[in-house]
C-alpha positions in Angstrom: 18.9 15.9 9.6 19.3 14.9 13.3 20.0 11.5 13.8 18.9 8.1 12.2 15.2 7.1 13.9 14.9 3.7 15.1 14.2 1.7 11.6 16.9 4.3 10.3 19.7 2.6 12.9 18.7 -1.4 11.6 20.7 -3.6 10.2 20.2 -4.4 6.0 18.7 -8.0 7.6 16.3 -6.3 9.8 14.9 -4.2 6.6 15.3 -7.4 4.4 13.0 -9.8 7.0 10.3 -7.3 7.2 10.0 -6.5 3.5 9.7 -10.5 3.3 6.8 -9.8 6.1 5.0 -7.8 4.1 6.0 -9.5 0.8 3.9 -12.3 2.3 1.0 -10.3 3.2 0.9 -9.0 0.2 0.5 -12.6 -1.4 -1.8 -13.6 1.2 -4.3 -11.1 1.0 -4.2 -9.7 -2.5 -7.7 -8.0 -2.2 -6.0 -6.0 0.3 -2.4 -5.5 -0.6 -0.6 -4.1 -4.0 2.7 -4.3 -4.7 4.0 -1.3 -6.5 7.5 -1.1 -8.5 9.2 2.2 -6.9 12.3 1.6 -8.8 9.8 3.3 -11.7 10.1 7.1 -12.2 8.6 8.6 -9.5 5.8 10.3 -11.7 5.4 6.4 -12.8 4.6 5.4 -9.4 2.2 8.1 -8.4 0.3 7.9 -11.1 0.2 3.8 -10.8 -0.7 4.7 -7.0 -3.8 7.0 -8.0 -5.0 4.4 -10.2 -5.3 1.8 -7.6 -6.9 4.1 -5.0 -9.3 5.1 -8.5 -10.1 1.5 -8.7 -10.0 0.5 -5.1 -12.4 3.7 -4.0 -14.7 4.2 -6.5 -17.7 5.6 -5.0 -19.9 3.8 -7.8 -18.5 0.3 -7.0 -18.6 0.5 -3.0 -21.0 -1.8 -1.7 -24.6 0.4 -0.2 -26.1 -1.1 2.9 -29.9 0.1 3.6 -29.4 0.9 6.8 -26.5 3.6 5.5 -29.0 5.0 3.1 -31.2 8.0 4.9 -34.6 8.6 3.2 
């Protein structure tokens, strides 16, 4: 690998105030945000990340406007 990239080269208390930035958001806008445990196995995570898009995406749940219906 080259060289760090930019976020690569920060300091731990750079890292730690933006995962407090987005711990926030997360807890501000929880119809937008999920917080997934990584520290899981990693086939753990991915499957808990398909099940939130699952959720989050299902085509039968999404909202239909008329005007995006064609006759």
């Amino acid at each position: 690998m080259a060289g760090a990239d930019r976020f690569e080269g920060e300091a731990l208390a750079f890292h730690e105030k933006l995962r407090d930035g987005f711990l926030m958001l997360a807890a501000s806008e929880p119809e937008r945000c999920v917080l997934i445990d990584a520290t899981a196995p990693k086939d753990e995570v991915a499957d808990e990340i398909w099940r939130i898009v699952n959720e989050r995406f299902d085509p039968a749940m999404a909202p239909a406007h008329l005007a995006d219906v064609t006759p």
